[in-house]
C-alpha positions in Angstrom: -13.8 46.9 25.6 -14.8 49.6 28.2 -18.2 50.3 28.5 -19.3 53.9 29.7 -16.9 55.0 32.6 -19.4 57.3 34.0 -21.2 54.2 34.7 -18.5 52.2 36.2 -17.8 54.8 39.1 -21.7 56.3 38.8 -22.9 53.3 39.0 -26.5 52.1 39.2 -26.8 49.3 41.4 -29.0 46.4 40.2 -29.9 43.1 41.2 -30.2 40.9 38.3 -30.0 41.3 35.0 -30.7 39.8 31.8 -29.2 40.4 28.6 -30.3 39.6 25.0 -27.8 40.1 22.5 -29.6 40.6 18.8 -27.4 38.1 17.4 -28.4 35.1 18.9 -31.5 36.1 20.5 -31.0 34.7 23.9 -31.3 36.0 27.4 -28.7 35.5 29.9 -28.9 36.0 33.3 -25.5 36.7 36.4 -26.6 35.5 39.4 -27.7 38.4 42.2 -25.6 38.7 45.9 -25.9 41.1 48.4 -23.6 44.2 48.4 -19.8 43.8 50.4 -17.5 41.3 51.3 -18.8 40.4 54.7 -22.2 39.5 53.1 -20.3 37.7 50.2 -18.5 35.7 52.9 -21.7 35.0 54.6 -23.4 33.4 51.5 -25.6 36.0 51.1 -27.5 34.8 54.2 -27.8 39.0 55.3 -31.4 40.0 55.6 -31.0 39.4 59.0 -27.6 40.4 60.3 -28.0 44.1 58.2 -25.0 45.3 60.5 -23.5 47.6 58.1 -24.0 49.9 55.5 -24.6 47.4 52.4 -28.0 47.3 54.5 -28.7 50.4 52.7 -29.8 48.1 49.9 -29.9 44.5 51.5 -32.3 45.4 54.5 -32.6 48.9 54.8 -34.1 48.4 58.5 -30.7 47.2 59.4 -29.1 51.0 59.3 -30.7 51.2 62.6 -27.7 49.3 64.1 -24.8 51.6 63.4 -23.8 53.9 66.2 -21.9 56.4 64.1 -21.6 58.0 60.0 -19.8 55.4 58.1 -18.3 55.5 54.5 -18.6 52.2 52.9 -16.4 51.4 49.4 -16.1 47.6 47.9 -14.7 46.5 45.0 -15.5 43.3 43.4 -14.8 41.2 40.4 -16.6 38.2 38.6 -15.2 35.3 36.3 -17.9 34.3 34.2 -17.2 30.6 32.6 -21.0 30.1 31.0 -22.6 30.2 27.2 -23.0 33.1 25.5 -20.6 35.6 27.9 -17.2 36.1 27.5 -16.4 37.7 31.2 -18.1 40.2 33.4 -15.5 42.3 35.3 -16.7 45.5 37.9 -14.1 47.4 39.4 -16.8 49.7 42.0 -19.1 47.1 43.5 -20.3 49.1 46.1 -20.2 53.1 47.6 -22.2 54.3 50.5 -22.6 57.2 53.1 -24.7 56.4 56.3 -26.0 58.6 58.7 -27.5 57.5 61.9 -29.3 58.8 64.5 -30.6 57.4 67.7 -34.4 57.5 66.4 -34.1 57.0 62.2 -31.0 57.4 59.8 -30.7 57.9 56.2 -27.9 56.6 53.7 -27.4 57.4 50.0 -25.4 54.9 47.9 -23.9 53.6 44.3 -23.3 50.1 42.8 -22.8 48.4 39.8 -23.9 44.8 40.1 -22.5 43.7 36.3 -20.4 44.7 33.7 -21.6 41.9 30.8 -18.9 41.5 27.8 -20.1 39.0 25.0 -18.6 36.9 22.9 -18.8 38.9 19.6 -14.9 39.8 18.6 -12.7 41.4 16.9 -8.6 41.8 16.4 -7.7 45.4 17.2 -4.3 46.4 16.4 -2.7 44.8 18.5 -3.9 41.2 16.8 -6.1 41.2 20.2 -9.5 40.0 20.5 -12.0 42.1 21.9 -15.4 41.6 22.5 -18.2 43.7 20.1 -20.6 44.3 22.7 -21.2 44.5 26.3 -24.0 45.5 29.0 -23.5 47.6 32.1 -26.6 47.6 34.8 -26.5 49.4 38.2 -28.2 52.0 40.6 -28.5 54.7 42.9 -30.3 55.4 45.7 -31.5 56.8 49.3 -32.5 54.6 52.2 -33.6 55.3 55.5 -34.8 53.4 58.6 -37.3 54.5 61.8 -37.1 52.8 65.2 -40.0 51.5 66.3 -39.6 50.4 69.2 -36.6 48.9 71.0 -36.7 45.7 69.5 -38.1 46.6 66.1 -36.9 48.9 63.3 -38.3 49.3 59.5 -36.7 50.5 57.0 -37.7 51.7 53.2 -36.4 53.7 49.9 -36.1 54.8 46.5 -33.3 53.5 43.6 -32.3 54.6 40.2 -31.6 52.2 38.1 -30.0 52.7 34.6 -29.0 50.0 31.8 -26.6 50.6 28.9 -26.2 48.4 25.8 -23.5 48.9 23.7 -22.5 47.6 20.4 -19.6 47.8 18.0 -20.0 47.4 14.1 -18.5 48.0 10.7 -18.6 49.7 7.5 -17.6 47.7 4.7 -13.9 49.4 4.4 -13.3 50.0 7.9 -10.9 48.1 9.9 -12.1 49.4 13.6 -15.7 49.1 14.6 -17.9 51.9 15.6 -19.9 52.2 18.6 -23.8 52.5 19.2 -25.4 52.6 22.9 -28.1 52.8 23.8 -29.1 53.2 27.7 -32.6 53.2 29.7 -33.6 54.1 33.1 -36.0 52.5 35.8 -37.2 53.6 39.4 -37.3 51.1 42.1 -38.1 50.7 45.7 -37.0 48.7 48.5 -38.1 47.9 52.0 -37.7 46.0 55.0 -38.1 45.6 59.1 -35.8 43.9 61.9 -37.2 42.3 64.7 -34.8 41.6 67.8 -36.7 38.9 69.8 -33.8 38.8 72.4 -30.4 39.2 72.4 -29.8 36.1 70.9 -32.4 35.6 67.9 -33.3 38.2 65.5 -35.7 37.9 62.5 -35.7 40.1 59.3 -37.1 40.5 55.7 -36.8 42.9 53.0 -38.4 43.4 49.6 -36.6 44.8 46.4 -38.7 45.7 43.0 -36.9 45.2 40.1 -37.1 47.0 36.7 -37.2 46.2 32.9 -35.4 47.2 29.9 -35.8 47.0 26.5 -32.6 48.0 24.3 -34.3 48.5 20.8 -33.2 45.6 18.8 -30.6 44.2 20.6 -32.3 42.6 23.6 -33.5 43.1 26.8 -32.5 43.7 30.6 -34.5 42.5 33.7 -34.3 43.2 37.1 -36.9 40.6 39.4 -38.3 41.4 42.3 -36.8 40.1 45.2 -38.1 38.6 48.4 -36.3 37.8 51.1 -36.6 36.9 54.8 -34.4 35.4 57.5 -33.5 34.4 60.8 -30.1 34.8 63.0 -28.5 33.6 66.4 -25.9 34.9 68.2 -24.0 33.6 71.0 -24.3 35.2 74.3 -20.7 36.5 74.1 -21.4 37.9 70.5 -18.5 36.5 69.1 -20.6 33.9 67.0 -23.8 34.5 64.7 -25.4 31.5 62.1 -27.8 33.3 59.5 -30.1 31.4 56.8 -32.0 33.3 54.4 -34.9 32.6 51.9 -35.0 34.4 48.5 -38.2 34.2 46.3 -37.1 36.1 43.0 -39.7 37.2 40.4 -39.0 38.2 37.3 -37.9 36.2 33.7 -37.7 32.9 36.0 -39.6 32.8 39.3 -37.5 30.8 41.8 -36.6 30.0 45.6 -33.2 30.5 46.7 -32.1 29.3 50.3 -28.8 31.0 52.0 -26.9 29.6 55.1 -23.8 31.6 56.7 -22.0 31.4 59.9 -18.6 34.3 61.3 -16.9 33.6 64.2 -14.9 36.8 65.9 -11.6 36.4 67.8 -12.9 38.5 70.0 -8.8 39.2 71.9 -7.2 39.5 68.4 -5.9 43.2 67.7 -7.3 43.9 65.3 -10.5 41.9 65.6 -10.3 39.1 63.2 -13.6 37.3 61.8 -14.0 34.3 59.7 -17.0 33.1 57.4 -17.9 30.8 55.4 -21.8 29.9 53.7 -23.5 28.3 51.5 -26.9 28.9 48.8 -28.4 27.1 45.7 -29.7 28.4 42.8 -32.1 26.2 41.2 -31.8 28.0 37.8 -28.1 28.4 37.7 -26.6 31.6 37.8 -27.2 31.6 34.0 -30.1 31.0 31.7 -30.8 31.2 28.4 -33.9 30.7 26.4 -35.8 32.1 23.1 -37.5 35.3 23.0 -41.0 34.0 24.2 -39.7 30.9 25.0 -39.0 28.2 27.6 -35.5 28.1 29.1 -33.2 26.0 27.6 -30.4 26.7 29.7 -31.6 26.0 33.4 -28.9 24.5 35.8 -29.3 24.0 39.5 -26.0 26.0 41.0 -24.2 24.9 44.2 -22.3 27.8 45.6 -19.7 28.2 48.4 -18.8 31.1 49.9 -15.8 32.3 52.6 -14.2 35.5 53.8 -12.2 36.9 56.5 -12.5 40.7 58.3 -10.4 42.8 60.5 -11.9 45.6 62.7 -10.2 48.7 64.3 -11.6 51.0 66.1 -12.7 53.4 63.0 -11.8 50.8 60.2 -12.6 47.7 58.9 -11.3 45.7 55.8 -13.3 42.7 54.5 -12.4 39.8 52.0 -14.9 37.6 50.9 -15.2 34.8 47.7 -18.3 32.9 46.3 -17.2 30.0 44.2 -19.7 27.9 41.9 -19.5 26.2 39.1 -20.3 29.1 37.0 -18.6 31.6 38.7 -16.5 33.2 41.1 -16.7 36.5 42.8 -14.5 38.2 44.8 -15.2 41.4 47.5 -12.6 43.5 48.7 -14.7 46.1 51.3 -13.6 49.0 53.7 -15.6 51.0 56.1 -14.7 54.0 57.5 -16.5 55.3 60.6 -16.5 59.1 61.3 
């Protein structure tokens, strides 16, 4: 089943979500990473690097550090192997234009975090089973950043966020289902600050509200607030950084999330080559499921494991980065232009 193109490619970025599908009256929840491949391969450990234009949503501060306009396009796809969802596949992860200036810079952006398919099903001609329902959630926004001083930037803006529910069911002497959606919309903010305490150690946080929808019937989507803050090093050559991250998400289920990342640069390599590899918990699993006004029934802490690999030249860069848990796996294919 597809579920609204416009939304695929439109996208609406969001940052968690939670689903309810009528039938079984649960809630299920993806778990949330930063934006792009290089913060994939980081373990989401970003709020303190913000180096590129995924900081449009992940630190907005961060925009501060490009030098020149930059086009930013990712692609990712997840492998769901939980209860109650049959995959969740997005072909645009991530689209952004940056423009920076020596004293502020703005960026507007697009992203779909999810594209939910339940396990509902039916055979279509073809003696295929496809699923009967399915729930897309993303945004789009504007971000810009100020410089402060010379060691400290902030960083603030506004998202759209829109939901989309859709459902397939039958008449009696119909042999292909018919399709209801139903989709809702939400306004968000985000906002964060970078602090460079020497050329070596850096500090950042960033805060992200989320939004809340309600699909008639059929269940409900949540988006938590999100809390973050972070410290990096970097070696004195600047062919090394180590980044670790705290998350404190609010929403459904309130819960701490730590994030630990490392890249190392080959810094005589043409192109430039980098390496990753990080590491977070989940303490609630990447899924959870529980009753409508209920406790969750479904809580499992989630190890994850994260690597990736980049190549920079001079005006482009392509990024490859996978998180692997027991739950899921994501992969991030990224490019950035610069103008």
């Amino acid at each position: 089943m597809k579920i609204g193109p416009p939304f695929r490619w439109l996208g609406v970025v969001l940052v968690l979500l939670v689903c309810l599908p009528a039938a079984a009256q649960t809630t299920i929840e993806p778990p949330i990473v930063s934006p792009g491949a290089r913060s994939l391969g980081l373990g989401g450990a970003f709020v303190a690097v913000a180096d590129d234009a995924t900081a449009a949503w992940s630190n907005p501060s961060g925009l501060m550090q490009l030098a020149r306009p930059e086009i930013s396009l990712e692609g990712r796809s997840w492998n769901e192997d939980r209860e109650g969802v049959a995959s969740n596949e997005s072909s645009l992860g991530f689209l952004s234009f940056v423009l920076p200036r020596r004293e502020w810079a703005i960026a507007f952006y697009a992203q779909t975090l999810s594209s939910l398919e339940f396990p509902n099903q039916w055979s279509n001609a073809n003696g295929e089973l496809d699923p009967l329902s399915g729930l897309v959630v993303a945004n789009a926004g504007v971000s810009a950043a100020l410089r402060v001083s010379d060691d400290v930037s902030l960083g603030f803006g506004l998202a759209a966020f829109a939901g989309v529910f859709s459902e397939g069911s039958f008449n009696p002497d119909e042999t292909n289902p018919f399709w209801d959606g139903d989709a809702q919309t939400a306004v968000g903010a985000t906002a964060g600050v970078l602090w460079d305490l020497s050329d070596t150690w850096a500090l950042g946080a960033s805060y992200r509200s989320g939004a809340d929808f309600t699909f008639g019937g059929a269940g409900r989507a949540t988006i938590p607030d999100i809390l973050g803050a972070g410290v990096r090093w970097r070696s004195a050559r600047g062919n090394a950084i180590v980044s670790a991250e705290i998350e404190q998400l609010s929403g459904i289920d309130n819960r701490t999330r730590p994030h630990l990342g490392g890249e190392w640069v080959f810094l005589k390599a043409k192109p430039l080559i980098g390496l990753r590899a990080g590491v977070w918990y989940d303490p609630q699993g990447g899924a959870v499921s529980s009753t409508p006004g209920g406790g969750v029934t479904d809580a499992k802490a989630v190890f994850h494991i994260a690597t990736g690999i980049g190549f920079a030249w001079k005006k482009f860069q392509l990024d490859l980065g996978g998180d692997y848990s027991e739950r899921t796996t994501i992969v991030s294919l990224s490019m950035i232009f610069t103008l």
